[in-house]
C-alpha positions in Angstrom: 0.0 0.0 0.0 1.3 3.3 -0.8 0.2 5.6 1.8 -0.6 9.4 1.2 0.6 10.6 4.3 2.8 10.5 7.5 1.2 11.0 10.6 -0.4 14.4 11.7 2.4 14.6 14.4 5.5 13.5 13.0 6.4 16.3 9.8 4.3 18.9 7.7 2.6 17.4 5.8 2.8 18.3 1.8 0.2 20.3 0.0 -0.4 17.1 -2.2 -1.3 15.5 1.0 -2.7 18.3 2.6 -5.2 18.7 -0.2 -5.8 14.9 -0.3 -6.5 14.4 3.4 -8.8 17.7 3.9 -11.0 16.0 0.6 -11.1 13.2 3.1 -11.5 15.0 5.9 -14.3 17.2 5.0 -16.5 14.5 3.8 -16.3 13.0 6.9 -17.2 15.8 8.7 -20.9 15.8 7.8 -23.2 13.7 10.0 -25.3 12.3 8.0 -22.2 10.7 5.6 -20.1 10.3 8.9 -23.4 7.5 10.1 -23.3 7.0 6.2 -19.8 5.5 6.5 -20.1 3.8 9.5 -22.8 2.1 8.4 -21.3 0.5 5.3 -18.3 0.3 7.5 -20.1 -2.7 9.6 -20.6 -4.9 7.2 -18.3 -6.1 4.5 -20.8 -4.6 1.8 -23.7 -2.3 1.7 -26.6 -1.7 -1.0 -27.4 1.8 -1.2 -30.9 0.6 -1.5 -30.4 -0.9 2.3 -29.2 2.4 3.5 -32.1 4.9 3.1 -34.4 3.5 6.2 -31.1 3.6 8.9 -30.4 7.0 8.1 -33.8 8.0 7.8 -33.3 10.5 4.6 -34.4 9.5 0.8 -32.6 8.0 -1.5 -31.5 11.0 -3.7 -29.9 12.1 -0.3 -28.3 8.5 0.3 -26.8 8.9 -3.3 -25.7 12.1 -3.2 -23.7 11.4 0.0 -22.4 7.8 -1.3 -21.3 9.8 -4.1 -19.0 12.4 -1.7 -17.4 9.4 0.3 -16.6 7.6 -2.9 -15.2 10.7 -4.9 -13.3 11.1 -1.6 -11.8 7.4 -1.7 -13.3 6.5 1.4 -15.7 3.9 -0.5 -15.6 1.9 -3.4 -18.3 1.4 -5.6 -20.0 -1.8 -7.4 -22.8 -1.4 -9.9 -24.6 -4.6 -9.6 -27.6 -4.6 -12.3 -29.8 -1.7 -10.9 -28.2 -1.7 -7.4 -24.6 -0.3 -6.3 -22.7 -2.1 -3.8 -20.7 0.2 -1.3 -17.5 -1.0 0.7 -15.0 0.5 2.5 -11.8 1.4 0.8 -9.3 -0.4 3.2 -6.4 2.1 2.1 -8.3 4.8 3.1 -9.3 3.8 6.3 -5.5 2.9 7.2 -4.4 6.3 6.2 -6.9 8.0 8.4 -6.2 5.7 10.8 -2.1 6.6 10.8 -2.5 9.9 9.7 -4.5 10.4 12.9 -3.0 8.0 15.7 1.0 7.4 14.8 0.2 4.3 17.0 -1.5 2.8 14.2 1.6 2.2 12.1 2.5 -0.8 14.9 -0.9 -2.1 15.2 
């Protein structure tokens, strides 16, 4: 895995990262895509259509946000006939994970 970036606390970061983490970073930061996330997050895939009654929004609203957290790397995207499967991209989730808690390089 090629990681974008070093952890918060050990050097400035790049703008190149900069700009990559904040894209992440910022679509996290809503709370609808934040439950959004940790919802597909649970379970090794997620059907958008599965995801409207959880979050308690329609679907042009699930979409929209699936949409962000994909553009944003943090979710991968499989277009099943009609229906698109959501998982979480496992990269991404490391590189928050290190970017945010240094710890997370020996775990």
């Amino acid at each position: 895995m090629d990681t974008c970036c070093s952890p918060v606390c050990c050097s400035p970061l790049s703008r190149k990262d900069a700009d990559t983490m904040a894209v992440r970073l910022k679509a996290l930061a809503d709370p609808t895509r934040l439950r959004l996330f940790s919802l597909v997050a649970s379970q090794p895939e997620q059907c958008a259509y599965d995801l409207t009654e959880p979050l308690g929004v329609s679907q042009p609203t699930v979409s929209h946000h699936l949409k962000v957290l994909t553009e944003a790397g943090l979710l991968t995207r499989e277009q099943r006939g009609k229906w698109a499967y959501f998982s979480v991209s496992a990269d991404a989730l490391t590189e928050l994970s290190v970017f945010l808690d240094p710890a997370a390089v020996a775990s």
